[in-house]
N, C-alpha and C positions, 0 to 999 in steps of 0.2 A: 617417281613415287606417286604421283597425279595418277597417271593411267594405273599402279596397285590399286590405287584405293577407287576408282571409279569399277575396275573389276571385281574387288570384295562387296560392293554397293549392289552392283548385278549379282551377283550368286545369291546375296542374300536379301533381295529383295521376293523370289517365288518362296522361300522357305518365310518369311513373314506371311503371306499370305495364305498358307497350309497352316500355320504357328496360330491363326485367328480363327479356323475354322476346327480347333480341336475339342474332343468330347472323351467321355471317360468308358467304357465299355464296364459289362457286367454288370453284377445287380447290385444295391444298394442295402446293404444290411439293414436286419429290423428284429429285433430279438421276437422270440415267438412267444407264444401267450403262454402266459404261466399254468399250469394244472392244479398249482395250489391252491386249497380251501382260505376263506374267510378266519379262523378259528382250529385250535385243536382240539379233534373230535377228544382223546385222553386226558383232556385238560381235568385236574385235578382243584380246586379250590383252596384246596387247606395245604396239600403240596408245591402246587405252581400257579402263576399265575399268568398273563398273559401282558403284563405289564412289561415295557423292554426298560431294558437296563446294559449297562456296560460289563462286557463279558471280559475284557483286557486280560486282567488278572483276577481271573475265578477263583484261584488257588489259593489269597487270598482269604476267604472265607474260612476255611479251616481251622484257623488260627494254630500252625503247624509252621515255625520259624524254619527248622529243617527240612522241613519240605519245598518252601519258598527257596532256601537257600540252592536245593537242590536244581529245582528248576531254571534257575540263572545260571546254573552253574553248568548246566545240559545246555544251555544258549549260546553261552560262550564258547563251547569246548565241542559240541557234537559234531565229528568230522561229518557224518550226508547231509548236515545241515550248510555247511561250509562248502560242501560239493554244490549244494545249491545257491549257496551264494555268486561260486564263480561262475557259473551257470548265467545266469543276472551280466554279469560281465561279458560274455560270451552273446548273448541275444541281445547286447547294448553296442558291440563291436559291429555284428551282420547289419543293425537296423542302420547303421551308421554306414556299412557300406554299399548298403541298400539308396540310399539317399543321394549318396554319391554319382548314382546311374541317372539323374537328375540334368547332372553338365556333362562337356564333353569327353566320351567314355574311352578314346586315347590322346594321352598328349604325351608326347614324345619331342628329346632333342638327339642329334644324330650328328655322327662326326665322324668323315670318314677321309681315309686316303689308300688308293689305289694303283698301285702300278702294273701296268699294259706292257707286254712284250710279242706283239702279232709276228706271224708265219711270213716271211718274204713270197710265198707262194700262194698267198692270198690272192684274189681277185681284187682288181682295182687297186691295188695298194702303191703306196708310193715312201720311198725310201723316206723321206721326213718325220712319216706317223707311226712309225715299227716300235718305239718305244717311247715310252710316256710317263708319265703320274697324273692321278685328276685327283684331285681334293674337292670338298662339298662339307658346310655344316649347313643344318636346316632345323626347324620346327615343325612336327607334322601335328594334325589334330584332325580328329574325325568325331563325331556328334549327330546320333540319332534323336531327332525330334518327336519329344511325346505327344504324337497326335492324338493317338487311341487310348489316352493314359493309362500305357502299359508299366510306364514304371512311378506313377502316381501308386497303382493299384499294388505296386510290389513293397511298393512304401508301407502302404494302408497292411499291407501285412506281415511286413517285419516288424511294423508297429505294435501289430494285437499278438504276435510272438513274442515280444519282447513284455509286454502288459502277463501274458501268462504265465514266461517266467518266475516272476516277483508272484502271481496266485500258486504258482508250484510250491513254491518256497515257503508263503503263510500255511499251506495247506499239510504241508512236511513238519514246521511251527507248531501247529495247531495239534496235528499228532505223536510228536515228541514231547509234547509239555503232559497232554491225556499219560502218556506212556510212564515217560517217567511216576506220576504220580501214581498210577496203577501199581506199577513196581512196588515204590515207595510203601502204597499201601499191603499191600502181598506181604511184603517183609515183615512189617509191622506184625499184619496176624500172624504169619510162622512165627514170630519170638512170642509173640502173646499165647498160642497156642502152645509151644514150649514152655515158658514160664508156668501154665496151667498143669500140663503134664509132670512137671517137675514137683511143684504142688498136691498135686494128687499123688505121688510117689511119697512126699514127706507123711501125707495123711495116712494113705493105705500099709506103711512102714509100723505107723503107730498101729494101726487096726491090728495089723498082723503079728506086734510083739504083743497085743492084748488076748490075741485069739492062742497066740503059742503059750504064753502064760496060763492061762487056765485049761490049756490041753495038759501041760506040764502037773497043772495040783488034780489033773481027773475031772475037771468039770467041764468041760469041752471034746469035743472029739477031729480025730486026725483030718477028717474029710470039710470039718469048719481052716484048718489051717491050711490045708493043702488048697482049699475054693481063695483064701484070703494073700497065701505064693500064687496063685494061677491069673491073680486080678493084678498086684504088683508087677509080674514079669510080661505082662501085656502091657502094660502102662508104660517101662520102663523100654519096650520092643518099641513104641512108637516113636523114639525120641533120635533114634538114627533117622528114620526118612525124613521125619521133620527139619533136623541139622540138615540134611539132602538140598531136600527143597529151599530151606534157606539161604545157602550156601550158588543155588543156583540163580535166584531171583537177583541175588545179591553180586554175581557175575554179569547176569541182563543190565541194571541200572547202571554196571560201572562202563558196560560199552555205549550205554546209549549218553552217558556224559564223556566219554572219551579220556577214560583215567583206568585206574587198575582195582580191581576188587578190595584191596586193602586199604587204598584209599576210601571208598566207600565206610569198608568196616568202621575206620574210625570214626566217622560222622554219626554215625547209626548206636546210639549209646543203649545200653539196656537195662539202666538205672531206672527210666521212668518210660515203660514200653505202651504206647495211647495209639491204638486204631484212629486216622482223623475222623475227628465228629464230622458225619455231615451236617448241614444246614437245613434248617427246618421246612424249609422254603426255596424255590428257587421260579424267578420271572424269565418264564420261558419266551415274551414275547409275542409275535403274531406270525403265521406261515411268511409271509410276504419279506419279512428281517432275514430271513436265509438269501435271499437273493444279494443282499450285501455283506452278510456277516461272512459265508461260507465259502471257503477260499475254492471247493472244487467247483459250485458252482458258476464263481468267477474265472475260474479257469477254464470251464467248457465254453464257458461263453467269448469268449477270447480266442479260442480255437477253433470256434465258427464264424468269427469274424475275419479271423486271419484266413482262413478257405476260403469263404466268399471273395476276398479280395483276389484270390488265385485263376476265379471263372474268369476276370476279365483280362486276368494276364493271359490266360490260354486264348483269349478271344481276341484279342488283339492282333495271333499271330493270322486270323483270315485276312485282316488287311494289309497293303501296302506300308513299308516302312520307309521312310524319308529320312536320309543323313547329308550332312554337311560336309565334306571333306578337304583338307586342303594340307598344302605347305609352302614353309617362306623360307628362301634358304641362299648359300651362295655357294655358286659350282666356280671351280677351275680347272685347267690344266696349263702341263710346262711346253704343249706343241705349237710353238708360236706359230708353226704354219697354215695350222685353220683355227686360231681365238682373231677374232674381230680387232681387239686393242693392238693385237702385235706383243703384246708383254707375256711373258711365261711367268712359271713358277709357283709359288706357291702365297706371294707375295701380290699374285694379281687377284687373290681370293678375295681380299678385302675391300676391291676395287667396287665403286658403285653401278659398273658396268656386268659385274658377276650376281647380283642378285636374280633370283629365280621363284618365282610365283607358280605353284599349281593348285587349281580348286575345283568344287564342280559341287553338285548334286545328284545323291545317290538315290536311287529307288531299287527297294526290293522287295516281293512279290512272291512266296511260293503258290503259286495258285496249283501245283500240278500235285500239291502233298495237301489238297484240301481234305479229302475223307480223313486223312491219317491227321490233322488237325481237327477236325469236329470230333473227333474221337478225343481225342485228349481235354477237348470243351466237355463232354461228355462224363469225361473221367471227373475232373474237380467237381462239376455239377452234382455229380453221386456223393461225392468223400464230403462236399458242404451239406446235404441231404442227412449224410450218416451224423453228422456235426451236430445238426437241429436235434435231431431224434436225441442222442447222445447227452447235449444238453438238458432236454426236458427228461429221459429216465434220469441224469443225477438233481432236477429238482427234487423230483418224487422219492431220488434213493434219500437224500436230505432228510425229506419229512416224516419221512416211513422212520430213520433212526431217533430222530425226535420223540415219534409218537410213541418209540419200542423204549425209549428208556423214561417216556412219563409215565408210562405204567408200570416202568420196574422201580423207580425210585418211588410212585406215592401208594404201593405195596411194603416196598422194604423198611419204611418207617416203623409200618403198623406189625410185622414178623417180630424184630428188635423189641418193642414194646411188649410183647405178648412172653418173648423168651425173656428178657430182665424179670419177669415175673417169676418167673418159672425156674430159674438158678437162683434165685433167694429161697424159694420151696425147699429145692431141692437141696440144698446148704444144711438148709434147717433138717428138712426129713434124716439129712447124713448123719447131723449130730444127735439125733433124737434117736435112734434106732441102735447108735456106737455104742450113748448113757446107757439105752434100755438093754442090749447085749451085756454090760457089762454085770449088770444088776439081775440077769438070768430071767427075764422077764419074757424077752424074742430071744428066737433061734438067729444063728450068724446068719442067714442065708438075708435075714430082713436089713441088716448093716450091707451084706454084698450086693441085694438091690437094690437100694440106694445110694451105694457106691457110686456101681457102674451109673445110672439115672443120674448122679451129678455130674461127673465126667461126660455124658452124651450133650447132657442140656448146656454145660458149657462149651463144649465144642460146637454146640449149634448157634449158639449167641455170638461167640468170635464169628463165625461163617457169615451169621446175620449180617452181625455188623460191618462188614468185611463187604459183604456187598450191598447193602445201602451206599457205602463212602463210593466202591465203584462206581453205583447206578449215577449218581451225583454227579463223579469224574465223566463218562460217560456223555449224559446229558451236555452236561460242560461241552464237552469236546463234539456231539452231537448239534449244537448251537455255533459253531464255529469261534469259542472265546479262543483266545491267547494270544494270536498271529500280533496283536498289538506291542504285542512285547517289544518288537523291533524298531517301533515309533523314535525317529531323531535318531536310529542308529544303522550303520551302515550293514549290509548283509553280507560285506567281506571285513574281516578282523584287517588290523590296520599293519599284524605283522605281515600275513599273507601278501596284501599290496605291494610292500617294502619288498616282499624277493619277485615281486611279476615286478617290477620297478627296476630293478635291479638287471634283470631278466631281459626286456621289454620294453621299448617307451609306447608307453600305454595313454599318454597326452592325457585330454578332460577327461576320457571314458573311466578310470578307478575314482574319479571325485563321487562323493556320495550323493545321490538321486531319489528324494524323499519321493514315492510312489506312493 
């Protein structure tokens, strides 16, 4: 055992020596300069402001319990959100067996038994050795040395794969909770927009037993009643598409919480039907807060990192690679006429005379596939090139949607403001020209334009309003809020684990990993 271990000593004493002279290839990441401004040029004053604040739960703000309700309930329940949780699990498995490549990359135990039955017409042969069994169990291990930190660098980017995962996932977060509430708010105006319709049916009902009334005593004419049925059966045509679209919006939110439409239905009561108020105000922050808020941001950037790391694995492959090789094992056979002991069988395996050492130092070198390796150097150096670029247009797409919804939300205030003016007018004008019809004072034609003129003006005020609350959502989801939601919570549900569990031994990797 002296003389094993003085030759384990020599083999790995050259591989110490290469083991101290190692360096890491490729480039060293360094994120690129940012192209965003100081300030939003759209920056509104009275609208936004540029003060940061916590965007977690934006939704919140609304003061919309059903809405709140709704959006947990799209957390818990949205199956591509849940695709991306296990996703998380998946890029937590590779980095892990990325790491792996670290120590030595075969270890193997081996156990064999063999029996021999040679040609008597062999060469050299002697009647003794014609039949046999040789038995052998051994350890083999074989171990490439990261000189070139080829798989430091595979580390370094299963690592930023695995970091982009989890930004995949806020990023998918971040636009399911905007969605939903979008939805949400859709719906709301279809019933509001119905309820209105239905309203104006009750009204233009009365108009037109009033108009058919005094056609009936002579004091009106056919074509005041027929104008007064032609305004009703319009009013009443638009209450199927409305049901339509309702019906459909109300489909969209049931899949993106992952339930059925009638579930929905019930939550959605139409007792007290409220477009959400937006907020009067919202702190948009400074350019510079999207580089941490916004999950796609941090995800390009994580995808550039993880490519840079890939240059120096390609780069690695022009140098010589250095591996350890070896095995410790014990051979036998039953041919007592050439074993050293004299002892056959299978029972001399355990003998201390049967152990077997083989080791050595590997080097390998494709020097002759060099162009067709710079080519491949080549290749990642392009796709990390595409990465930078890639990353800086999604800062710029970021701010560009920022800026597109600061001036839609502190426009859309001031639209709402102007039309709530404008349907108490027109209320009035309604009821002021019905009186004055009836009193023969105006022709019906002065009741049927202001009819229609109240019905426009309120459909214009729901639409308003309808998209303010968007512009808001929008913004919201343009600022990167919500991904927070997942805070202290894991991004696979804890039945799912239970059937991979089941399925799988999945060790520490299902424990929950606050990123």
């Amino acid at each position: 055992m002296n003389y094993l271990n003085k030759q384990v000593i020599v083999l790995l004493a050259p591989l110490s020596i290469l083991l101290s002279a190692c360096t890491t290839l490729g480039p060293e990441y360094e994120r690129p300069e940012s192209p965003l401004k100081s300030d939003w040029h759209s920056l509104d004053n009275e609208s936004s402001t540029s003060e940061s604040v916590n965007v977690d739960e934006w939704w919140e703000v609304f003061n919309d319990p059903v809405l709140s309700e709704l959006i947990h309930e799209a957390y818990s329940q949205n199956l591509p959100l849940k695709i991306a949780g296990v996703r998380i699990l998946e890029a937590r498995a590779r980095l892990a067996l990325t790491r792996g490549q670290q120590y030595p990359q075969q270890q193997s135990i081996n156990l064999s038994s063999t029996y021999s039955s040679l040609s008597e017409s062999r060469a050299n042969t002697q009647p003794l050795d014609l039949n046999y069994w040789d038995y052998s169990a051994g350890f083999n291990i074989s171990w490439e040395a990261d000189i070139w930190g080829k798989f430091q660098r595979a580390i370094q980017s299963a690592d930023a794969s695995y970091l982009a995962s989890y930004a995949r996932y806020d990023d998918y977060l971040v636009t399911l909770i905007a969605s939903v509430a979008e939805e949400y708010t859709l719906i709301r105006s279809l019933q509001k927009q119905i309820l209105l319709a239905n309203k104006n049916i009750e009204f233009q009902k009365k108009s037109l037993s009033i108009v058919t009334a005094r056609y009936n005593l002579g004091a009106g004419t056919e074509l005041d009643k027929k104008q007064a049925e032609t305004l009703l059966y319009n009013t009443q045509a638009s209450l199927p598409r409305l049901n339509i679209r309702l019906q459909q919006r109300i489909n969209s939110l049931s899949l993106l919480l992952g339930t059925t439409p009638h579930h929905v239905s019930e939550k959605l009561s139409v007792e007290n039907i409220q477009i959400p108020d937006s907020p009067m105000s919202i702190a948009a922050g400074i350019p510079a807060d999207l580089l941490r808020r916004r999950p796609d941001v941090r995800l390009a950037e994580h995808e550039a990192i993880a490519q840079s790391a890939l240059i120096g694995v390609a780069e690695s492959e022009l140098y010589p690679s250095f591996s350890l090789f070896g095995s410790l094992g014990l051979v036998a056979s039953d041919n007592t006429e050439f074993t050293k002991s004299g002892r056959d069988g299978v029972g001399e395996l355990f003998e201390r005379d049967s152990i077997e050492f083989i080791g050595g130092l590997g080097i390998n070198w494709n020097i002759f596939n060099y162009g067709r390796i710079k080519n491949r150097v080549r290749i990642q150096d392009a796709r990390f090139q595409q990465s930078l670029l890639q990353y800086q247009y999604t800062v710029l797409k970021a701010a560009q949607e920022v800026e597109d919804s600061l001036v839609a939300f502190s426009q859309a205030g001031a639209e709402v403001e102007v039309l709530s003016r404008s349907v108490v007018s027109s209320e009035r004008a309604a009821e002021l020209a019905l009186v004055q019809f009836q009193d023969g004072t105006v022709e019906y034609t002065r009741v049927l334009d202001t009819q229609q003129s109240l019905l426009e003006q309120e459909k214009l005020l729901t639409l308003a309003q309808t998209f303010e609350t968007r512009s808001a959502i929008t913004m919201y989801r343009a600022l990167g809020g919500g991904w927070g939601l997942r805070e202290n919570n894991d991004v696979v549900p804890d039945n799912i684990k239970m059937i991979m569990k089941t399925r799988t031994d999945w060790g520490p990797i299902l424990e929950n990993d606050q990123n």
